[in-house]
C-alpha positions in Angstrom: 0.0 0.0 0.0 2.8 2.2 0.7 4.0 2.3 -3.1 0.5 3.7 -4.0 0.0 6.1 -1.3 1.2 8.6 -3.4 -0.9 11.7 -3.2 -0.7 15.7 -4.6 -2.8 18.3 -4.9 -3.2 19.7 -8.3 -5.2 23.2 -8.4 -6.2 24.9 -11.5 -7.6 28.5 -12.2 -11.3 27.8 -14.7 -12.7 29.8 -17.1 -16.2 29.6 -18.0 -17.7 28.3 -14.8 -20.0 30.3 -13.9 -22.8 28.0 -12.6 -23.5 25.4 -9.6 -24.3 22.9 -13.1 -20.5 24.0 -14.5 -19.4 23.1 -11.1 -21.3 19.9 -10.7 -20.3 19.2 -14.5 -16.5 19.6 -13.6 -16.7 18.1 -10.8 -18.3 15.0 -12.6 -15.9 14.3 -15.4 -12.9 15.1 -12.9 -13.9 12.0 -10.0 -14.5 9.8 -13.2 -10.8 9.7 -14.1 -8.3 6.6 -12.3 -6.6 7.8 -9.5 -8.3 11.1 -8.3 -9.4 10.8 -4.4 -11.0 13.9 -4.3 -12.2 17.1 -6.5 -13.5 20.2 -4.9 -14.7 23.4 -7.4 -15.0 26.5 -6.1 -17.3 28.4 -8.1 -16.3 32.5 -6.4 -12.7 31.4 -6.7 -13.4 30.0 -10.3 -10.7 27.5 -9.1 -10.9 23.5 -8.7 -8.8 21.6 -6.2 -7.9 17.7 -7.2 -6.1 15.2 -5.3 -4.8 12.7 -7.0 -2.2 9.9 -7.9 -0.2 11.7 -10.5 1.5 8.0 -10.9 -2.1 7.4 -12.4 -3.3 10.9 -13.8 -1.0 13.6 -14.4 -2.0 17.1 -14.0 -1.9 17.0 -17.7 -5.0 14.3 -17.3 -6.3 16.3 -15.5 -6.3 19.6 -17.2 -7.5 18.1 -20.4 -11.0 16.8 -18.8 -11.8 20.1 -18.1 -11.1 21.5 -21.2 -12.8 19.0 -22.9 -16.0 19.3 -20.6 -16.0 22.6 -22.1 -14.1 25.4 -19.6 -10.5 26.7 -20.0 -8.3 25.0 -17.2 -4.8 26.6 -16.5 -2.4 25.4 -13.5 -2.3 27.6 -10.1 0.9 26.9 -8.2 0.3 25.3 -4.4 
């Protein structure tokens, strides 16, 4: 267990949510993915907070499925 406790938190800054249904939407396609523990959007901020296995989803991952759900993802340092 010790090999896969490997956690991080990845935070991005989104454009276009603007809406509890963009947040729910985001929040949706982001738990979906392998190796994400948590997802928490914060709809004043217009940021989302993941944690995640980035030895199973890369920040890359996980930029991606937001941009594909349809909003404009872009990396926030921790």
């Amino acid at each position: 267990m010790l090999a896969n406790s490997k956690s991080t938190t990845t935070r991005f800054a989104v454009k276009g949510m603007n809406c509890l249904s963009c947040v729910g939407r985001i929040e949706k396609a982001v738990a979906a993915l392998p190796g994400v523990s948590s997802v928490k959007a914060d709809l004043p901020a217009a940021q989302v907070s993941i944690e995640h296995d980035p030895t199973i989803v890369s920040a890359a991952q996980l930029r991606e499925t937001i941009n594909s759900a349809g909003y404009s993802a872009m990396n926030l340092p921790l």
